[in-house]
Backbone as CSV, one residue per row, in Angstrom:
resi,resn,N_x,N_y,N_z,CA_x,CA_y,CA_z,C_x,C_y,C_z
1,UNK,-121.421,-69.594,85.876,-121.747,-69.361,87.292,-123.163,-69.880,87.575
2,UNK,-123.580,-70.798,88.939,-124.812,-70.821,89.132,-125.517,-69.947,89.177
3,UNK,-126.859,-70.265,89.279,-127.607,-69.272,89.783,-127.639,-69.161,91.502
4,UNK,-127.552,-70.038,92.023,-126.872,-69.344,93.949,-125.712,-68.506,93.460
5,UNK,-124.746,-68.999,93.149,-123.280,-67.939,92.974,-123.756,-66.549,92.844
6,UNK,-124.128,-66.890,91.426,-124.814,-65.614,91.006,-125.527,-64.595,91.498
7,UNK,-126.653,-65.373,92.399,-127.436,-64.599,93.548,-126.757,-63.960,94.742
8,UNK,-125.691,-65.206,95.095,-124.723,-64.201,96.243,-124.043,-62.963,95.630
9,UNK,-123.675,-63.125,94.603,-122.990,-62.332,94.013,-123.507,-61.063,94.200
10,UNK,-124.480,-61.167,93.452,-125.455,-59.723,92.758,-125.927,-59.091,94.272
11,UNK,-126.184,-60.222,95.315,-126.357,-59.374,96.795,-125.067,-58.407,97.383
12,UNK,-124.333,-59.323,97.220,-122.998,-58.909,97.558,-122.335,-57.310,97.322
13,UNK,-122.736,-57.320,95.875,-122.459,-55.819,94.846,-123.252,-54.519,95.076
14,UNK,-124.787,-54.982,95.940,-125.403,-54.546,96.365,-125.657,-54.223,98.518
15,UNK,-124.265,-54.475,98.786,-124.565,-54.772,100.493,-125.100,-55.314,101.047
16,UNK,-126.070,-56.518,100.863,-127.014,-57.157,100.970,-126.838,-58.505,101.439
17,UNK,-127.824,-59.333,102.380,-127.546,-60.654,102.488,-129.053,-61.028,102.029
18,UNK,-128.500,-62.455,101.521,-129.502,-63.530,101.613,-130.595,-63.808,102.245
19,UNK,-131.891,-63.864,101.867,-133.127,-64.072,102.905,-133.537,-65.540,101.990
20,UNK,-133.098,-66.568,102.914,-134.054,-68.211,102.541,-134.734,-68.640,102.920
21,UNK,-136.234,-68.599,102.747,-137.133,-69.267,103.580,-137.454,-70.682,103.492
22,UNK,-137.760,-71.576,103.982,-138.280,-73.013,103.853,-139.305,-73.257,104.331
23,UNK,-139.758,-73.899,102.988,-141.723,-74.246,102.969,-141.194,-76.212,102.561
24,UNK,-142.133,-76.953,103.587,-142.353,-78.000,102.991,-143.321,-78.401,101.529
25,UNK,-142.798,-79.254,100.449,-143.600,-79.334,99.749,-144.656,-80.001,99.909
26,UNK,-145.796,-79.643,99.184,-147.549,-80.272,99.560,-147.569,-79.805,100.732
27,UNK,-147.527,-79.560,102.038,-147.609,-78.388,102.232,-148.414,-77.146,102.396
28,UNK,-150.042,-76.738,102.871,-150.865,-77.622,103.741,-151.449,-78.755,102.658
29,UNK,-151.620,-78.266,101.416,-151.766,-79.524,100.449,-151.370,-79.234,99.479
30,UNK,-151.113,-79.936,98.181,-150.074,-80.042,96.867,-150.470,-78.717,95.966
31,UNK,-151.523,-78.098,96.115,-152.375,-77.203,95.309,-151.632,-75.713,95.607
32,UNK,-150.992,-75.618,96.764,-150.325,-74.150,97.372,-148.552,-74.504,97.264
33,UNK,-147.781,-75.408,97.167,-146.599,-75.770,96.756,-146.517,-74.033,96.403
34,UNK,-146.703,-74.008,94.542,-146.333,-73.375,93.514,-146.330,-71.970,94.185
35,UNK,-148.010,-71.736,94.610,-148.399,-70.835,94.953,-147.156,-69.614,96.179
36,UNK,-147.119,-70.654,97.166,-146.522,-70.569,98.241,-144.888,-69.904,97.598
37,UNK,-144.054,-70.866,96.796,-143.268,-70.734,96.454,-143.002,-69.189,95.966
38,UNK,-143.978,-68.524,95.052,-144.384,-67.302,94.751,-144.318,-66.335,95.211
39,UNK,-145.147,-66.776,96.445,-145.212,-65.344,97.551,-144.607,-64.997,98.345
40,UNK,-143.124,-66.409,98.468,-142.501,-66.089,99.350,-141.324,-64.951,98.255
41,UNK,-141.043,-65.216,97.142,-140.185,-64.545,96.480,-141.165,-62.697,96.124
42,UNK,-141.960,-63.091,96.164,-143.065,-61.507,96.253,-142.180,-61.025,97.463
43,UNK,-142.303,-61.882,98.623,-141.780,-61.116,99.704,-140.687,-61.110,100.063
44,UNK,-139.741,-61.281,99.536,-138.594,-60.658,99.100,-137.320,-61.950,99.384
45,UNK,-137.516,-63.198,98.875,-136.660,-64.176,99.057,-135.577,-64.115,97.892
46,UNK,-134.398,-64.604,98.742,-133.584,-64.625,97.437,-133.547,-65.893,96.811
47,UNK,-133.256,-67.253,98.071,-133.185,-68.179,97.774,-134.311,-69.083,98.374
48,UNK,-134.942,-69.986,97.689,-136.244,-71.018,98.204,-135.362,-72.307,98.383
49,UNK,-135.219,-72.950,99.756,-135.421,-74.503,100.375,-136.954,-74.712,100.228
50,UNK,-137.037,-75.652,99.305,-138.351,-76.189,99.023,-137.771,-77.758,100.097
51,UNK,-138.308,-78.701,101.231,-138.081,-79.384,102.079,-139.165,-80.617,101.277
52,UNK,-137.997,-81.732,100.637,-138.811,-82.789,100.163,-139.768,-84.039,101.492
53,UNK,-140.306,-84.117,101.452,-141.306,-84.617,102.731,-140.668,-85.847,102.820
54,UNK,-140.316,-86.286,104.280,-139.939,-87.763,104.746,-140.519,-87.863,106.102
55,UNK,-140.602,-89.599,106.009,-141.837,-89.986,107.341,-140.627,-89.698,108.799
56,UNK,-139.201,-90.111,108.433,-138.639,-89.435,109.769,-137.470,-88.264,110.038
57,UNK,-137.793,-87.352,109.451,-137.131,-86.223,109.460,-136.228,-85.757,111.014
58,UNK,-135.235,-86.641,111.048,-134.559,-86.483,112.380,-134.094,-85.128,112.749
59,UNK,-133.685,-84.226,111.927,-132.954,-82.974,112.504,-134.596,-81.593,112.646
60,UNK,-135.608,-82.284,112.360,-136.259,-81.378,112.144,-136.980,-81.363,113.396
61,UNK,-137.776,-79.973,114.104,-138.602,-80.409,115.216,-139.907,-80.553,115.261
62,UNK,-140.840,-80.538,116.029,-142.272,-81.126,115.827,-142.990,-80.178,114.831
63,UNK,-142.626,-78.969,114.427,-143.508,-78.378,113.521,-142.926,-78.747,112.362
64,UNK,-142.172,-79.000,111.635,-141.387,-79.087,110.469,-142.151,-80.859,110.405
65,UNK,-141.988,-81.256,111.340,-142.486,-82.987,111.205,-143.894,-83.375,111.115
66,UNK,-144.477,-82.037,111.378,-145.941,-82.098,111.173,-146.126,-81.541,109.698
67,UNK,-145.380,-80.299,109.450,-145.347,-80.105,107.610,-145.664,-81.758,107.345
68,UNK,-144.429,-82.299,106.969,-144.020,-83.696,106.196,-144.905,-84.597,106.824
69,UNK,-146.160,-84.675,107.797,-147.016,-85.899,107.954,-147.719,-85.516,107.019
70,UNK,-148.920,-83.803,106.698,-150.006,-83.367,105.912,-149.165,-83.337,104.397
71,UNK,-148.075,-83.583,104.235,-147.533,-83.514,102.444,-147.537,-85.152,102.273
72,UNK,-147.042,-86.290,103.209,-147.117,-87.552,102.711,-148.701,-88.080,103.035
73,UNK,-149.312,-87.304,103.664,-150.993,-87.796,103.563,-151.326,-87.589,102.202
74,UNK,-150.925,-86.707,101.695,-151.171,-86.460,100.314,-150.312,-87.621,99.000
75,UNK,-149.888,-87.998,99.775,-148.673,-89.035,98.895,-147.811,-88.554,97.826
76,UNK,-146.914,-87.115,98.121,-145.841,-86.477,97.960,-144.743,-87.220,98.096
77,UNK,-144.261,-87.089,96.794,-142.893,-87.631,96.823,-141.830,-87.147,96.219
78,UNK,-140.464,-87.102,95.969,-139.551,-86.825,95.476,-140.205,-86.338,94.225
79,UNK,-140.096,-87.544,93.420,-141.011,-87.406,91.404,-141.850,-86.267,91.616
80,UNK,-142.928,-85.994,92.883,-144.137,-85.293,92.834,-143.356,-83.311,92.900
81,UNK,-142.804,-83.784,94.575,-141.592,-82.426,94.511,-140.854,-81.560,93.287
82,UNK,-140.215,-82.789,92.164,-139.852,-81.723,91.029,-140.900,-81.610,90.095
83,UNK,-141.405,-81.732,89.871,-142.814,-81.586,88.854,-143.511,-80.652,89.854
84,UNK,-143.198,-79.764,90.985,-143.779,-78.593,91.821,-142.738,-77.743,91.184
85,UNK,-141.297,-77.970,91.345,-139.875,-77.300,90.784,-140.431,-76.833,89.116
86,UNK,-140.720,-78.129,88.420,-140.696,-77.220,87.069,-142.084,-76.266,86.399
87,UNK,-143.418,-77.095,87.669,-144.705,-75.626,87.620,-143.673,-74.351,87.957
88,UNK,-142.927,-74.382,88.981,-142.985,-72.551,89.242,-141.668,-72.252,88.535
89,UNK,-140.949,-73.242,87.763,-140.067,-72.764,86.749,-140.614,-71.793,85.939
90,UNK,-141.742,-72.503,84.805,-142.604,-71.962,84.009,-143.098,-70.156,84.344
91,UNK,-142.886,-70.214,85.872,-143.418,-68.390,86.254,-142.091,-67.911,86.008
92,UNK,-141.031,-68.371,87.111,-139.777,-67.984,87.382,-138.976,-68.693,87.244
93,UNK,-137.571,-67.632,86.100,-136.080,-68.618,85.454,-135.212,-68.071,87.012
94,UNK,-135.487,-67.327,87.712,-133.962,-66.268,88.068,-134.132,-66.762,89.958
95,UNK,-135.127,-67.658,90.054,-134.876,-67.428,91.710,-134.285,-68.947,92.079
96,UNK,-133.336,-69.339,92.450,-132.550,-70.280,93.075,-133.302,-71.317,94.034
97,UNK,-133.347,-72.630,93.654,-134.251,-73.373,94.279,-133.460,-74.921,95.072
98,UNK,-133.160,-74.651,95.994,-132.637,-76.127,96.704,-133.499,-76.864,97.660
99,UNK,-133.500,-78.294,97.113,-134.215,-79.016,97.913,-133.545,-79.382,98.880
100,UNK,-134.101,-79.599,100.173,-133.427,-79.824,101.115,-134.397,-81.207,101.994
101,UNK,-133.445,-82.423,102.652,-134.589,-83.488,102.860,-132.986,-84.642,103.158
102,UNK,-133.881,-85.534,102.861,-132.845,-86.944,103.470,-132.603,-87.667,102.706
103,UNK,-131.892,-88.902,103.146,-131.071,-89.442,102.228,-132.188,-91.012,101.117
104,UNK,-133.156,-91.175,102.077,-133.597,-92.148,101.699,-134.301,-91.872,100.374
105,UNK,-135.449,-90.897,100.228,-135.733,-90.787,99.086,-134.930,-90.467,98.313
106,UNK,-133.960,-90.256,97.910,-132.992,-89.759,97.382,-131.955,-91.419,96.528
107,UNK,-132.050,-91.870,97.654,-131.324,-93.328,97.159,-132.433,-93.771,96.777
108,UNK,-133.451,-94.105,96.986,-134.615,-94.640,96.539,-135.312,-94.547,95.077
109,UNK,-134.745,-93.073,94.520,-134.865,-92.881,93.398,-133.846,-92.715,92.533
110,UNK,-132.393,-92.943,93.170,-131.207,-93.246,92.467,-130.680,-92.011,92.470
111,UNK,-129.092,-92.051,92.739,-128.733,-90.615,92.640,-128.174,-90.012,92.023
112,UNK,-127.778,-90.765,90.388,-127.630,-90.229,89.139,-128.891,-89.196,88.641
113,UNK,-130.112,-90.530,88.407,-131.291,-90.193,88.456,-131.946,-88.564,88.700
114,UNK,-131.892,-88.718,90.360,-131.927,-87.443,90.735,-131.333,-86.305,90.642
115,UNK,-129.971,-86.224,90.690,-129.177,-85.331,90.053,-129.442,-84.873,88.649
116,UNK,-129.811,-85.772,87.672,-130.193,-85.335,86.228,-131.514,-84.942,86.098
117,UNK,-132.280,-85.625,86.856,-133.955,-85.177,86.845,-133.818,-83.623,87.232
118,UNK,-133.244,-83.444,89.040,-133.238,-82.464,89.449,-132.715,-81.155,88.727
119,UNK,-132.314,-81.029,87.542,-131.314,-80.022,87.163,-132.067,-79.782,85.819
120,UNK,-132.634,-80.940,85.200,-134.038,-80.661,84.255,-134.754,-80.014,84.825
121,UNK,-135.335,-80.073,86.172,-136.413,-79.433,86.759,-136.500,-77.743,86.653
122,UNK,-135.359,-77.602,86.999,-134.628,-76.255,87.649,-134.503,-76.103,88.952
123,UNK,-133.836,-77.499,89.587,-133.071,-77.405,90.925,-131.848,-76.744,90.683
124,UNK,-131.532,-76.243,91.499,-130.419,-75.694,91.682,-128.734,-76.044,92.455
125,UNK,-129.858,-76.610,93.804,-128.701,-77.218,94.886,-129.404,-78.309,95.450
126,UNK,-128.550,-78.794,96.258,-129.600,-80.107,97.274,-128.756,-80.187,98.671
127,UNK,-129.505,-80.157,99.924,-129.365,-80.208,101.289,-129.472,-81.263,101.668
128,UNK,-128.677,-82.710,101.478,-129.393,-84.436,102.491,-128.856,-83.878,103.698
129,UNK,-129.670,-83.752,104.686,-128.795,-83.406,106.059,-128.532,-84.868,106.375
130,UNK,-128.518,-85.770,105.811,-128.090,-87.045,106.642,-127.033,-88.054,105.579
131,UNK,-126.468,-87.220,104.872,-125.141,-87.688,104.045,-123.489,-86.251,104.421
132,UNK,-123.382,-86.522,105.682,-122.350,-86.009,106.057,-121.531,-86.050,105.283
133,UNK,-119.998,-84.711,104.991,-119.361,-85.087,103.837,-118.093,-86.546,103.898
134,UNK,-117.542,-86.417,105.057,-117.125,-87.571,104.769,-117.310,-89.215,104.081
135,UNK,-118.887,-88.909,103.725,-119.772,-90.418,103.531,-120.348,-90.150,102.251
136,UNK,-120.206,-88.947,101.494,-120.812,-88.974,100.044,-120.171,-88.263,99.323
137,UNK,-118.713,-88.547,99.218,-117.483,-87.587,98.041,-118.493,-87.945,96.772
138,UNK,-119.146,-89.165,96.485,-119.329,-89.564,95.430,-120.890,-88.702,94.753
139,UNK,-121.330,-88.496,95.786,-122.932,-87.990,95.642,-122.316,-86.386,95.382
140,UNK,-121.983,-86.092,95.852,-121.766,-84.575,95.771,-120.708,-84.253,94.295
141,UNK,-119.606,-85.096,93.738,-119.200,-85.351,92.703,-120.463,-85.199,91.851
142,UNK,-121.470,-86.344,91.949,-122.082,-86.680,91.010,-123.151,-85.330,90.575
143,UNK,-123.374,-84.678,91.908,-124.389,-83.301,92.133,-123.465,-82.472,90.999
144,UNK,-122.233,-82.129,91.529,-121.676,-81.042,90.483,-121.795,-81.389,88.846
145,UNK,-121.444,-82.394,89.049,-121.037,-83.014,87.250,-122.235,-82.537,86.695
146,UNK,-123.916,-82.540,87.627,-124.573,-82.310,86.626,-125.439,-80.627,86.986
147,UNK,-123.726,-79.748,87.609,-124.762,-78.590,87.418,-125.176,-78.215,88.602
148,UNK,-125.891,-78.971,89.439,-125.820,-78.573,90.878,-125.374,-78.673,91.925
149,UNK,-125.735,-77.659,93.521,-124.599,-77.484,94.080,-124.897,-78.220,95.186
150,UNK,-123.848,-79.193,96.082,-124.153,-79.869,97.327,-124.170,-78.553,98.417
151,UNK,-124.978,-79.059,98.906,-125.109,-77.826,100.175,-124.883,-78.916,101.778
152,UNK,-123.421,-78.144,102.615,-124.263,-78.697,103.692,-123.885,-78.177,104.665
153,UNK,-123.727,-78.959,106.060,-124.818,-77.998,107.666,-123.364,-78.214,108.212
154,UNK,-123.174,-77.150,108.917,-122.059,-77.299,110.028,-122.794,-77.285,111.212
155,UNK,-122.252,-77.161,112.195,-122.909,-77.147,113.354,-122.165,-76.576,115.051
156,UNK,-122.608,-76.081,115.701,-121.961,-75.238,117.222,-120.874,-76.388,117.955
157,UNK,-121.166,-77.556,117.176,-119.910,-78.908,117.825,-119.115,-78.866,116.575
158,UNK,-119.334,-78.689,115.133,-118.271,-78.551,114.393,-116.913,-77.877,114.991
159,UNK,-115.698,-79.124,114.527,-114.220,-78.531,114.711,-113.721,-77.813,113.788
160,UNK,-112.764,-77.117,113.662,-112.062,-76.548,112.257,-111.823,-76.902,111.125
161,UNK,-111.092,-78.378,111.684,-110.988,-79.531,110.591,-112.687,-79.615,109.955
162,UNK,-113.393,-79.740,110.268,-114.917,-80.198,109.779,-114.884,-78.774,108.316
163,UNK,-114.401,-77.870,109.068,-114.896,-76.169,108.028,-114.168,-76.587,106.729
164,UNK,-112.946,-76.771,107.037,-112.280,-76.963,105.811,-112.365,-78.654,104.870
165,UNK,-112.830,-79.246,105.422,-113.941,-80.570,104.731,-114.835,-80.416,103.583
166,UNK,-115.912,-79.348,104.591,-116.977,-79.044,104.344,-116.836,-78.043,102.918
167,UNK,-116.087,-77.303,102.955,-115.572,-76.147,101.952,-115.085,-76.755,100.851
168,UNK,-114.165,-78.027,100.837,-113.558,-78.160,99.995,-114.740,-78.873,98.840
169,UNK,-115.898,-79.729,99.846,-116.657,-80.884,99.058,-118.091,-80.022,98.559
170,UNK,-118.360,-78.749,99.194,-119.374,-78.149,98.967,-119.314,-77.370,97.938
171,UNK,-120.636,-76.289,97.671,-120.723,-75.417,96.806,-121.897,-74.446,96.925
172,UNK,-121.928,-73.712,96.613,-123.140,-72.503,96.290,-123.707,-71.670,97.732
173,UNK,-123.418,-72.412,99.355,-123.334,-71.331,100.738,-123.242,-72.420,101.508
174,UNK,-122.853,-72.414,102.429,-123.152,-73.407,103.856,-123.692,-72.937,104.703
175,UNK,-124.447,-74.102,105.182,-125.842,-74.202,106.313,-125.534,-73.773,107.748
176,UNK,-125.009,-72.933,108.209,-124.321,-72.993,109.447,-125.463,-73.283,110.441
177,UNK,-126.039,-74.353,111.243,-127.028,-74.948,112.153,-126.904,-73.763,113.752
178,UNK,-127.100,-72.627,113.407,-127.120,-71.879,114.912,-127.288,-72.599,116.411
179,UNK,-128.088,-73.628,116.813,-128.295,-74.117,118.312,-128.439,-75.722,117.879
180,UNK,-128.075,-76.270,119.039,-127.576,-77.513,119.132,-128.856,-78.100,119.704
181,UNK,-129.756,-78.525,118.636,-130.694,-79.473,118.901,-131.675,-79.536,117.429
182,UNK,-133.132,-80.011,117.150,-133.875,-79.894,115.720,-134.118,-78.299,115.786
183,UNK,-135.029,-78.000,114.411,-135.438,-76.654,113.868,-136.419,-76.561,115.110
184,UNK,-136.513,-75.093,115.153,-137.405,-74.159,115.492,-136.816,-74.688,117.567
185,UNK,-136.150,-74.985,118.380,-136.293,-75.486,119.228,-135.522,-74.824,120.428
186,UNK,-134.688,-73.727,119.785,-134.260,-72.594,121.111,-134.286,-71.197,120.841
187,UNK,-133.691,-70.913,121.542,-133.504,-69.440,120.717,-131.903,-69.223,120.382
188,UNK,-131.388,-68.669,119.827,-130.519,-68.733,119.223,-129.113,-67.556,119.980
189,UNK,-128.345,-68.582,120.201,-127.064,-67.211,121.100,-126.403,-66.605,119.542
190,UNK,-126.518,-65.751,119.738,-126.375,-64.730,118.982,-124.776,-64.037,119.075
191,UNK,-124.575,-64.110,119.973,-123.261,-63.502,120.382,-122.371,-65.070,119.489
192,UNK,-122.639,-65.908,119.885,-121.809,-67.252,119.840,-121.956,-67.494,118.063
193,UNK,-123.138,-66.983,117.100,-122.678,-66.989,116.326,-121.821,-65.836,115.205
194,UNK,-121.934,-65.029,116.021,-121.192,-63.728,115.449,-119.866,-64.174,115.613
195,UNK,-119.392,-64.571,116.824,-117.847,-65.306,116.819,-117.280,-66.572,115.824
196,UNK,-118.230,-67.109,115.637,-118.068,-68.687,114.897,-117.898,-67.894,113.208
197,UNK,-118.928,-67.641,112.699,-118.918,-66.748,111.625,-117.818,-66.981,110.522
198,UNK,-116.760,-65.842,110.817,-115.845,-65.433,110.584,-114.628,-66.652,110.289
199,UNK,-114.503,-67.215,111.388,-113.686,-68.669,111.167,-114.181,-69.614,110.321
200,UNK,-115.625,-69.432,109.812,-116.246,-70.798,109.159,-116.081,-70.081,107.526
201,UNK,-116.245,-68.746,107.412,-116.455,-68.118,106.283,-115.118,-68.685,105.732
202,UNK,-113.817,-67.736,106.688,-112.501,-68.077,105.963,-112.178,-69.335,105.464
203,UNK,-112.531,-70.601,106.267,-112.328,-71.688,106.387,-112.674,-72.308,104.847
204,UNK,-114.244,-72.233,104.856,-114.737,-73.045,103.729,-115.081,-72.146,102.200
205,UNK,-114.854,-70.507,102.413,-114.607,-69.848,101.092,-116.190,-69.609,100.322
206,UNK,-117.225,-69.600,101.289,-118.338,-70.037,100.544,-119.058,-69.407,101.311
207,UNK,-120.343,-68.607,100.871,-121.144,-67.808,101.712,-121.760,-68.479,102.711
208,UNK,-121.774,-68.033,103.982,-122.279,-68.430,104.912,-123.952,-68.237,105.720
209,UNK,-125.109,-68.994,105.402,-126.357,-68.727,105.756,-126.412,-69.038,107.287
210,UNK,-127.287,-69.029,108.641,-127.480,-69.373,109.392,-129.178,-69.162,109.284
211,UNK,-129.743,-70.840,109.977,-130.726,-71.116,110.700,-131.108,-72.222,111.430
212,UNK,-132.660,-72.516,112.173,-132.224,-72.778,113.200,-133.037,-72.384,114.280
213,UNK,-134.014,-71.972,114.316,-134.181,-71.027,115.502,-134.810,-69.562,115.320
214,UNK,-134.591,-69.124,113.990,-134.886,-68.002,113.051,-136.217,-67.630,113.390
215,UNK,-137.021,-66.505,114.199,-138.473,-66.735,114.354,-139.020,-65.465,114.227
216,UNK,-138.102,-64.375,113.963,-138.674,-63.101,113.868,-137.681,-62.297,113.086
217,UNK,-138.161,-60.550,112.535,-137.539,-59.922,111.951,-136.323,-59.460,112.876
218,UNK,-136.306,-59.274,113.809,-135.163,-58.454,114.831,-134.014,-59.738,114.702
219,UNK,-134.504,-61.040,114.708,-132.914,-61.704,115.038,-132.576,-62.337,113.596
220,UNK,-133.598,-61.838,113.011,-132.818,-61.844,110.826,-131.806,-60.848,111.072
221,UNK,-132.249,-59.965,111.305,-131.549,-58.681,111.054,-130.060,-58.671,112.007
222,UNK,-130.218,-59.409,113.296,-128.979,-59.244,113.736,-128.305,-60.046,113.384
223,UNK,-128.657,-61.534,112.652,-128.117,-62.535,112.127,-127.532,-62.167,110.750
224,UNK,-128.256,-61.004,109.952,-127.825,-60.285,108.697,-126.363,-60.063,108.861
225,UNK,-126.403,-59.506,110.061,-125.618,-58.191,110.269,-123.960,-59.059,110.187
226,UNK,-124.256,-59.972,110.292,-122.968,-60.483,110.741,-122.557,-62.247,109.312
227,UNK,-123.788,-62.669,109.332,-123.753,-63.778,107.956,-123.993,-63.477,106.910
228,UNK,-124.136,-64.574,105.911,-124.259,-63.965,104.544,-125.745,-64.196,103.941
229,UNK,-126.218,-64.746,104.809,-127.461,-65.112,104.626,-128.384,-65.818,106.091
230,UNK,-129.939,-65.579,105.740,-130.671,-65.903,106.703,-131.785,-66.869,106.167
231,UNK,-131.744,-68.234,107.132,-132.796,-69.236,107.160,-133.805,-69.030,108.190
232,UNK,-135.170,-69.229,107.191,-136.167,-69.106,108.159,-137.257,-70.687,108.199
233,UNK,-137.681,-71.328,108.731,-138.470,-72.372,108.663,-139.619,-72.358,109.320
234,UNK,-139.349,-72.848,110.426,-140.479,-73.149,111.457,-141.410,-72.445,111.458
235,UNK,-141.067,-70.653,111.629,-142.203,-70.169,111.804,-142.817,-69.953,110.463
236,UNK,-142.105,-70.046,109.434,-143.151,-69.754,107.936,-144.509,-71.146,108.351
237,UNK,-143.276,-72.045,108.669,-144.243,-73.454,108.377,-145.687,-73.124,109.509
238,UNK,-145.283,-72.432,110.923,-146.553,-72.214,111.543,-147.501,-71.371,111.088
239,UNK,-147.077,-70.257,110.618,-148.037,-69.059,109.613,-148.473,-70.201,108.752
240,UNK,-148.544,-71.007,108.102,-149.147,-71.599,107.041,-150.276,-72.536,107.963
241,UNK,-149.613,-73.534,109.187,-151.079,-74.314,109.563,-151.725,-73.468,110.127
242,UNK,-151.550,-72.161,110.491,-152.265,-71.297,111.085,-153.452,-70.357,110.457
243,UNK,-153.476,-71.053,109.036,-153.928,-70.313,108.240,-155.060,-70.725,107.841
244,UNK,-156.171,-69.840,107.456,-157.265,-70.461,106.693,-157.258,-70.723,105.313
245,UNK,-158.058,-71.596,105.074,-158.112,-72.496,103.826,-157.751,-71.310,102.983
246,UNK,-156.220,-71.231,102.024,-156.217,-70.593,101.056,-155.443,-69.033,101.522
247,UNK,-155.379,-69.046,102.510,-154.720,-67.512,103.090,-153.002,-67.870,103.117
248,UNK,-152.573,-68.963,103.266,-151.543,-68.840,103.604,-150.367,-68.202,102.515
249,UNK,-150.517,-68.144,101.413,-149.543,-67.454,100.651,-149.332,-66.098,101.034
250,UNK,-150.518,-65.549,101.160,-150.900,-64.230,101.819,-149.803,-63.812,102.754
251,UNK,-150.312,-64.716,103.622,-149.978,-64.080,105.436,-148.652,-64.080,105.426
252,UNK,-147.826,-65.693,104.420,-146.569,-65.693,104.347,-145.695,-64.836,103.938
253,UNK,-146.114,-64.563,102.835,-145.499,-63.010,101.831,-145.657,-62.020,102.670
254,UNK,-146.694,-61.534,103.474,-146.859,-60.155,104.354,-145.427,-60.448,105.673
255,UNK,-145.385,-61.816,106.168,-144.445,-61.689,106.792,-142.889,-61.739,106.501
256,UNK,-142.884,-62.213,105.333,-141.331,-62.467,104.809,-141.022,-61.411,104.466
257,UNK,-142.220,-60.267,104.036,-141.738,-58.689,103.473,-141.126,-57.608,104.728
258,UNK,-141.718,-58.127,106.489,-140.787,-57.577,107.192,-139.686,-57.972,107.662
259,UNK,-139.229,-59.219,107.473,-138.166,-59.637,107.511,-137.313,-59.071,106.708
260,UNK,-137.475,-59.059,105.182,-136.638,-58.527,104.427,-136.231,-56.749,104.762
261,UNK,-137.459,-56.020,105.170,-137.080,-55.133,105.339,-136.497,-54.359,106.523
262,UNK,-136.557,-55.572,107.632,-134.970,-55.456,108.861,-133.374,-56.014,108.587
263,UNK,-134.008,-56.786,107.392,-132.378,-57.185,107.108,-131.974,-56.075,106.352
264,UNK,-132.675,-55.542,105.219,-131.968,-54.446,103.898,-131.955,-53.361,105.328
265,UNK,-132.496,-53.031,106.423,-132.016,-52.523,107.104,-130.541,-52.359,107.771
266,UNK,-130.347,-53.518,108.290,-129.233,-53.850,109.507,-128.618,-54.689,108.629
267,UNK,-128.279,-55.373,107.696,-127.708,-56.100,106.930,-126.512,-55.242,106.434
């Protein structure tokens, strides 16, 4: 069993959903990666999207695209990203780590390559939001063969047919994309995904996360209440430029700890 499986699992046995936060790597710079990574599991993460930095991150919105300008000023790259993966290996074997990012670096460094590098590292899963499944049976083949799990995004225009696609080629939870536009950029109908839910769960057999829009503890918790897990981005990523030199692990962990504790609430 992976370690995602595993993690859903052990939540599962326990009533519990998933709390995933996403930090870009380098990130306000390469020195807090590890750090960051840390404090978000201090504050109570189950699973880490570590977000490999690209110059055009299409699904992402202006804060997520400002992460990935201050990580490639630094000249962060894929190679640089898992050599962040196997520093916070060295702390932690047990917390589940998927990179999530695009397709180019990814082909760029070959995707045997990456798949075998990544799984040395202690990746776990990988998110290309821009290798839809119909267009990479072969990449996602190649992900399992070595161990890790393809992860990917449905979305509020996904058809039925798409759920059961998505289910058959995936593994370890699916991304369910709450609002129809980049990260951090509406607020999220809530009602509309409590209905969707249920049809996507049965469909693709695989725990279901939603984010998206994710910006506070009250709509984790109502998003708990009903998925199998909760994505948070944007606003971690603003607590961090918001931060003074060196605080941000801090402020991040203080806030991911009330999140967690409206979801073990209402979850």
């Amino acid at each position: 069993m992976s370690r995602i499986a595993s993690k859903f699992a052990h939540l599962q046995a326990q009533s519990r959903k998933a709390l995933i936060p996403f930090i870009t790597a380098g990130d306000p710079e390469p020195g807090q990666t590890v750090p960051l990574m840390q404090a978000l599991v201090a504050g109570g993460a189950d699973i880490i999207e570590l977000g490999v930095p690209f110059s055009d991150p299409m699904a992402d919105g202006p804060t997520i695209q400002r992460a990935s300008e201050r990580a490639l000023a630094y000249g962060i790259s894929l190679r640089i990203v898992l050599g962040m993966v196997r520093e916070f290996r060295k702390h932690d074997a047990d917390t589940p780590v998927v990179l999530m990012g695009y397709a180019n670096p990814v082909e760029a460094y070959g995707v045997e390559a990456f798949a075998r590098d990544a799984k040395a590292a202690g990746v776990d899963g990988a998110l290309i939001v821009d290798y839809p499944p119909e267009e990479c049976a072969e990449f996602a083949a190649t992900l399992k063969a070595a161990g890790l799990d393809p992860i990917f995004l449905l979305a509020p225009t996904s058809v039925e047919a798409r759920y059961a696609e998505v289910g058959a080629m995936g593994s370890g939870y699916i991304y369910y994309v709450s609002l129809k536009g980049v990260t951090g950029s509406a607020a999220i109908d809530l009602d509309e995904v409590a209905r969707r839910i249920p049809a996507i769960r049965e469909k693709v057999g695989l725990p279901v996360g939603v984010g998206f829009g994710v910006r506070d503890a009250a709509t984790a918790a109502r998003i708990a209440a009903v998925a199998d897990a909760v994505v948070i981005g944007s606003r971690i990523i603003e607590i961090i430029e918001q931060s003074p030199p060196g605080e941000a692990p801090a402020r991040v962990g203080e806030f991911l700890r009330g999140v967690r504790v409206a979801m073990d609430a209402k979850g």
